[in-house]
C-alpha positions, 0 to 999 in steps of 0.5 A, spaced: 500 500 500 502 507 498 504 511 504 500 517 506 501 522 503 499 529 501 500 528 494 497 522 492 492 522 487 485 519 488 481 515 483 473 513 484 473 506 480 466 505 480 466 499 476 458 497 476 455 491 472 451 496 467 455 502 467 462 504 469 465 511 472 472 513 474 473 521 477 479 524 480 481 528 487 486 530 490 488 529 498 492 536 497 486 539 495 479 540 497 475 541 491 469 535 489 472 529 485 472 531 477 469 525 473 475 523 468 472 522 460 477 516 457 475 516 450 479 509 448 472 507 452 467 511 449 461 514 451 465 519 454 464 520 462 459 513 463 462 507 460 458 500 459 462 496 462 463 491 457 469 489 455 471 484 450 478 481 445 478 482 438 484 477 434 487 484 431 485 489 436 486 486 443 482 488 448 476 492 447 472 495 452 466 500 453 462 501 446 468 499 442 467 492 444 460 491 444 459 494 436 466 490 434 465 484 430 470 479 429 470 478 437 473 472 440 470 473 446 465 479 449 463 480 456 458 486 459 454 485 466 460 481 469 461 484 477 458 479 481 461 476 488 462 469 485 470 472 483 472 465 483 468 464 477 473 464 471 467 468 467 467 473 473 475 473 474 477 474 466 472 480 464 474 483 471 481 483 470 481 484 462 477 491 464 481 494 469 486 492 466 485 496 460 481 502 462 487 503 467 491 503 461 488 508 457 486 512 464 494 512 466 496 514 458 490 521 458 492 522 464 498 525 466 497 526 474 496 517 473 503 516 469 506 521 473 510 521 480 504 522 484 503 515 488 495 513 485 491 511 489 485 505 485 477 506 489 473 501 489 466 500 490 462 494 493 455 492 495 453 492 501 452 484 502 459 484 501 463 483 507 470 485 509 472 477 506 470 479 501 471 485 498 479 483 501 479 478 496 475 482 490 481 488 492 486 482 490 484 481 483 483 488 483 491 488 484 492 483 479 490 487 473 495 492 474 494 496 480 498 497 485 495 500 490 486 498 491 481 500 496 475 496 496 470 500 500 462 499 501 457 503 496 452 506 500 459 509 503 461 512 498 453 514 496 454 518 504 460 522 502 458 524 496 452 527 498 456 530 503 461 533 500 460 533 492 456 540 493 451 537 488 446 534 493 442 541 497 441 539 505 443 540 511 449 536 512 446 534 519 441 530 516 446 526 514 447 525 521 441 521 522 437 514 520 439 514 512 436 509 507 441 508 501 438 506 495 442 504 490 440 501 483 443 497 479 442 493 473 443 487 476 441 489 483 437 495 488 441 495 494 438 498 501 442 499 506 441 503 513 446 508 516 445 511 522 449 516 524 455 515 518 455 508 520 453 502 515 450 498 517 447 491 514 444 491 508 436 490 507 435 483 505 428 486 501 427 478 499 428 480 490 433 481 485 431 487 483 435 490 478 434 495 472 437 490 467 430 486 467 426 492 465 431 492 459 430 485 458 423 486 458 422 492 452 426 486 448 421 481 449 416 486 447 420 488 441 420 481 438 413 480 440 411 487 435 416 486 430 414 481 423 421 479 423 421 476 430 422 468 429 428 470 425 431 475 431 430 470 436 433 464 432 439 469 431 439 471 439 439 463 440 445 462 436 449 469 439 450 470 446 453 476 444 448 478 439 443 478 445 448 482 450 449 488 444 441 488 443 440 489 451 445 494 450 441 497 444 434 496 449 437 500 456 440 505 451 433 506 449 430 506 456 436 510 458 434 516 454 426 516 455 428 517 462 432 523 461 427 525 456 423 532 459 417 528 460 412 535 457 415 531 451 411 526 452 405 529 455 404 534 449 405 528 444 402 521 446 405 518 440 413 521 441 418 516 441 426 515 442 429 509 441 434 505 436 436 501 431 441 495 430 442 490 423 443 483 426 445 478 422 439 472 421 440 465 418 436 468 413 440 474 412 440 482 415 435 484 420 433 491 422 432 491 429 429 497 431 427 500 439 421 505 440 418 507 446 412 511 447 410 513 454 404 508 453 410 503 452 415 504 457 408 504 463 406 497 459 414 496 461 415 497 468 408 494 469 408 488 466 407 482 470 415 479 472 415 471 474 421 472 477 418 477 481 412 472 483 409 476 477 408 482 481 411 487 476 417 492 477 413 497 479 410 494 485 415 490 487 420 496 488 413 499 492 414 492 496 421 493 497 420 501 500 416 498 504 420 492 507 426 496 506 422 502 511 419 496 515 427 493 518 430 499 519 424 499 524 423 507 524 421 513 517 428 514 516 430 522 516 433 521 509 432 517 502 439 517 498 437 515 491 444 513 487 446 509 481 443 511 474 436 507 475 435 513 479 434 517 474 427 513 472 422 517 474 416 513 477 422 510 482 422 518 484 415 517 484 415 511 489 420 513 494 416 519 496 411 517 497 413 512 501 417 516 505 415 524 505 417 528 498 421 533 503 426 526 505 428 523 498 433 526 495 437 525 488 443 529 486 445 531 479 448 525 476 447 520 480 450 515 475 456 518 477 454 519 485 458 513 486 465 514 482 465 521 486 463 517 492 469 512 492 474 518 491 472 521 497 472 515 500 479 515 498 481 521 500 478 521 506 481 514 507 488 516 507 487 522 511 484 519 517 489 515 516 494 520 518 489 524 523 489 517 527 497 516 527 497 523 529 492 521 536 496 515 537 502 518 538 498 523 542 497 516 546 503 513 547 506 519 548 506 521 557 502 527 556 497 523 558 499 519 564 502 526 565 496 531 566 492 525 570 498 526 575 498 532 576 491 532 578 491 526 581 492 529 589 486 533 586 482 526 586 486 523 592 482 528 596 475 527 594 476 520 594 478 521 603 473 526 603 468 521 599 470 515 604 470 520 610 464 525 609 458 523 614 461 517 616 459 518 624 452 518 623 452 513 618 457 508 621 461 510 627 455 512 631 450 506 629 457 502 631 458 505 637 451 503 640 452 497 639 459 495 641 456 500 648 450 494 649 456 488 648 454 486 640 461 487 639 467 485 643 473 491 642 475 497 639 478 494 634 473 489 631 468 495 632 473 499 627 474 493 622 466 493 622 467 500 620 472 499 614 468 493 612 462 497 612 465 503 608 467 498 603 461 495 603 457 502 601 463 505 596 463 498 592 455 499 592 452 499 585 450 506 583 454 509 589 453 517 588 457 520 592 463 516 588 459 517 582 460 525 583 468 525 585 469 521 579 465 525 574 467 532 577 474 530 576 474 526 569 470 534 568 475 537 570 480 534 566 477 535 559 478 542 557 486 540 558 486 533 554 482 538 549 488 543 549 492 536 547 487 534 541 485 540 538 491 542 533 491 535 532 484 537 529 486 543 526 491 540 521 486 536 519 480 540 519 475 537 524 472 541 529 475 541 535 469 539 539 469 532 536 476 530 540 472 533 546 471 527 551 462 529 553 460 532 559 459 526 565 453 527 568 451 524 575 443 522 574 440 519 580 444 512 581 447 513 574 453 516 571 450 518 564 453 523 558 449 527 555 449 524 546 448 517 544 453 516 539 458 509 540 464 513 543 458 515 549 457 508 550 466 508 550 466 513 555 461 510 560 465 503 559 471 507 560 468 510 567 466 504 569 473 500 569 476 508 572 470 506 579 472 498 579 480 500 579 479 505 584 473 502 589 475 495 589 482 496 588 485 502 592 480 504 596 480 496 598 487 496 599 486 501 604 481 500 608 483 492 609 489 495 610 491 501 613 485 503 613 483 500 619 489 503 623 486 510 620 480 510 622 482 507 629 486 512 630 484 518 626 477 523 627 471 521 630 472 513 632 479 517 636 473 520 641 471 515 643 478 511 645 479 518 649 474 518 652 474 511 655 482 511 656 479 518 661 475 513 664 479 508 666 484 512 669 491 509 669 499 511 669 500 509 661 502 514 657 497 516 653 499 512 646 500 506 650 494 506 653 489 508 647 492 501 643 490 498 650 484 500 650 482 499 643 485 491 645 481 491 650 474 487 652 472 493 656 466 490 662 460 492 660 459 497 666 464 501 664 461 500 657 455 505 660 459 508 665 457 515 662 451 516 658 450 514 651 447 521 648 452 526 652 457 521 647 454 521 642 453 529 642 460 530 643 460 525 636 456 529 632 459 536 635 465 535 632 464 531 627 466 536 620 473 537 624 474 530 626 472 527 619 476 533 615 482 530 619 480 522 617 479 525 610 485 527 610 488 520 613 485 516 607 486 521 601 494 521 602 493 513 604 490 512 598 495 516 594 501 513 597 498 505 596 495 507 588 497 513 586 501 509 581 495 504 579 490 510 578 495 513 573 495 508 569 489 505 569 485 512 568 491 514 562 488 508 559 482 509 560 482 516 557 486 513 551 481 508 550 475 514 550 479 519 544 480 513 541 472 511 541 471 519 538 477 518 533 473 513 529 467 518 529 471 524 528 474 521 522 468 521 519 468 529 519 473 528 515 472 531 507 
């Protein structure tokens, strides 16, 4: 593969089964693609996609190989997912061979120094397998360096970017039907938020290439000669390809046809005439399409579609297409030439709301324009994400979480301390005081265990706060790291900004529903399990009894029980003593319980700032180094987690 570059050209090769269309950009350059005119293919910007090999000639394609006589061999309608098959393999490889010739030969920015890189594209049915594969025989044909990307992207890019498609581009942003039409297949395909999502199995091969082959079928029908075309038809495979040819050209023209033609003059035709070689001699073979033909056409019962007609079958395949993606999508893209027909048009909105359906100016372009976009965007999102990785691995990260882990460290012992006296050591107290418990020190350990109990509670909101406000805190800093990251690549940089963290009842929440959300609310989660249940676990099983033992409001107690008993120790020895101790129950109740308690509670903020302190220098000392690594981890995964979308923005 090329390396990226700021140079490399871009070619859209949008090889479909009907039609080809190559267009060309530039990473360098953000102007719309240009659709290339390669004249050895004739036809100008469109191309059948046709290719055939002529004796003297060589390879042929385009129209040149449909109207060549004396062919050796003649393929039109070849792409297909069977790319094993040899009758798949040899016209692909012979076509792309060739059109990359002559594409290079009238080019010069694809013969140059430049590295070229060769967009593909693929149905959506196509999975990463496959379109691997399809990227390989692409290869194979003289290409150095092959993008396979799916359709319904490219069609997403080009509405976006190409200028030519008039919308709020935050549209784009919504639920999205893509309907590509084809002459072998219509592909539906939801995207939600620049995601693609699976294809839409509508249950019918519905291509525009049966409408073709039913006007022929309708011309023999009506013609004097017909016995003798359909013999001729018999005996060529080729003959047959060329008048299907013949007979889309006709359709495609009475669709680009202003239809006032048509309603000012009922009996006006386009079409076209072929001579075919009989058994009893020349032929003309001649295509006329009215207004009443073509709605015959297109309503003419079709067996392979359980003899419903094209017409009805597509208004079905809206239908079902509307039906699985289980909500009116907020935007209809119409791509592919087909697109053009105008009862197509027709059928979408009204299947969908007239304001939701768009068609750009030349849809049978739309996805060559597409796939060059996608190239582009490619490879620059390719240098956008090297850019975040270095971020990544680099200790600016790890550097900034432990600057501001004191920070974090002090919250937490105020999290673990903050209330504790009502909550446990009061309640503690009362029972140690009517004998359910046997020493200080076990009434202590009691306290840990429960501390730990309610900080690895599911939903802990005071955790919750501590980790949201400070994971808040920090995001205008990393958004300092990633914002000339954006700007060299011209995102905004409000796409690398972690989203706000909001604690909402028992739940941290954030305020989008996008994937990278749903990352950062993963992300949060693992930061709550390594702080509560490794660190705070660490502490309060560990030294964390000592503490609690010995700092804030459980101290009043041991001094108030080590005055009572009187002794000439000095007063450290004597506090472990008594906190050793199984004191009598007598003396357990020598003073009365609420002029304790009272003391408790009147210096209880002063008491418990000091057992805040305690923990929050504990806690650092025991995890400061884990917490670094695992937040910095964490936050490492979140801009990646917004990097993949963020890439999206790229154009």
């Amino acid at each position: 593969m090329a390396k990226t570059s700021d140079s490399t050209v871009i070619v859209g090769f949008d090889l479909g089964h009907g039609e080809t269309a190559l267009a060309k950009t530039y990473t360098d350059k953000s102007a719309a693609p240009v659709v290339l005119d390669i004249g050895s293919t004739g036809a100008g910007r469109q191309h059948v996609t046709a290719v055939a090999e002529h004796p003297t000639r060589g390879v042929l394609v385009g129209r040149e190989a449909t109207d060549a006589r004396g062919v050796t061999s003649l393929y039109l309608a070849f792409k297909s997912p069977e790319i094993d098959c040899d009758d798949v393999r040899t016209p692909v490889h012979l076509f792309v061979d060739k059109v990359g010739r002559d594409a290079r030969e009238r080019d010069q920015d694809l013969a140059g120094s430049r590295p070229v890189r060769w967009v593909f594209g693929a149905p959506s049915g196509w999975d990463a397998a496959l379109r691997r594969s399809y990227a390989t025989l692409l290869g194979q044909a003289g290409l150095t360096d092959v993008e396979v990307v799916p359709e319904s992207r490219a069609a997403m890019l080009y509405a976006r970017d190409s200028g030519e498609v008039s919308l709020e581009k935050e549209r784009l942003g919504g639920s999205v039907l893509v309907i590509d039409l084809g002459s072998s297949t219509a592909d539906f395909t939801s995207v939600l938020s620049y995601h693609t999502g699976p294809p839409i199995d509508t249950g019918v091969q519905l291509g525009a290439g049966l409408i073709d082959r039913t006007i022929l079928e309708r011309q023999l029908d009506r013609h004097p000669m017909g016995d003798a075309l359909r013999e001729a038809l018999h005996d060529s495979r080729f003959e047959r390809l060329r008048l299907e040819l013949l007979c889309r050209e006709a359709k495609e023209t009475f669709f680009r046809t202003d239809p006032s033609r048509f309603t000012d003059d009922p009996e006006a035709t386009v079409g076209g005439m072929r001579k075919v070689a009989t058994r009893t001699g020349d032929v003309y073979f001649e295509v006329e399409l009215t207004a009443a033909e073509m709605t015959a056409v297109v309503d003419a019962p079709q067996p392979s579609l359980g003899d419903r007609s094209w017409r009805r079958a597509f208004r079905d395949a809206l239908q079902e297409a509307g039906t699985r993606m289980g909500r009116r999508p907020d935007m209809v893209l119409l791509t592919g030439g087909a697109s053009r027909m105008d009862f197509v048009q027709e059928e979408a909105r009204e299947a969908f709301g007239a304001d939701r359906v768009l068609l750009g100016l030349e849809p049978e372009v739309a996805i060559a324009r597409g796939l060059a976009l996608a190239g582009r965007m490619s490879l620059r999102a390719a240098g956008f994400r090297a850019d975040i990785r270095k971020l990544i691995k680099s200790d600016r990260i790890g550097s900034l979480v432990q600057d501001r882990l004191s920070s974090l460290g002090e919250r937490l012992g105020a999290a673990v301390a903050e209330g504790m006296t009502e909550r446990h050591v009061i309640p503690a107290f009362r029972r140690w005081r009517n004998g359910e418990i046997t020493t200080l020190n076990d009434m202590a350990a009691g306290i840990s265990t429960a501390l730990h109990a309610e900080l690895t509670e599911p939903g802990n909101q005071r955790l919750n706060g501590v980790i949201a406000d400070w994971q808040n805190e920090l995001r205008p800093e990393l958004e300092e790291l990633t914002r000339p990251i954006c700007r060299r690549w011209h995102i905004p940089p409000s796409a690398m900004a972690l989203p706000a963290v909001q604690v909402s009842g028992d739940k941290i929440t954030v305020p989008v529903d996008s994937a990278a959300a749903t990352e950062v609310l993963d992300n949060i989660a693992k930061v709550m399990n390594v702080v509560v249940a490794g660190v705070i676990a660490t502490t309060l099983f560990g030294a964390g009894v000592a503490i609690i033992a010995t700092t804030g409001p459980f101290l009043v107690i041991i001094a108030f029980f080590v005055l009572v008993a009187g002794g000439n120790e000095v007063r450290e020895a004597a506090m472990e003593k008594a906190r050793e101790a199984n004191i009598p129950l007598f003396m357990r109740k020598v003073s009365g319980e609420n002029r304790l308690i009272g003391k408790l509670r009147q210096g209880a903020a002063s008491q418990e700032a000091q057992l805040a302190a305690a923990f929050s220098a504990q806690f650092l000392d025991e995890g400061a180094q884990k917490m670094t690594s695992e937040i910095s981890k964490g936050i490492a995964a979140d801009l990646e987690a917004l990097a993949d979308e963020a890439e999206l923005l790229i154009s």
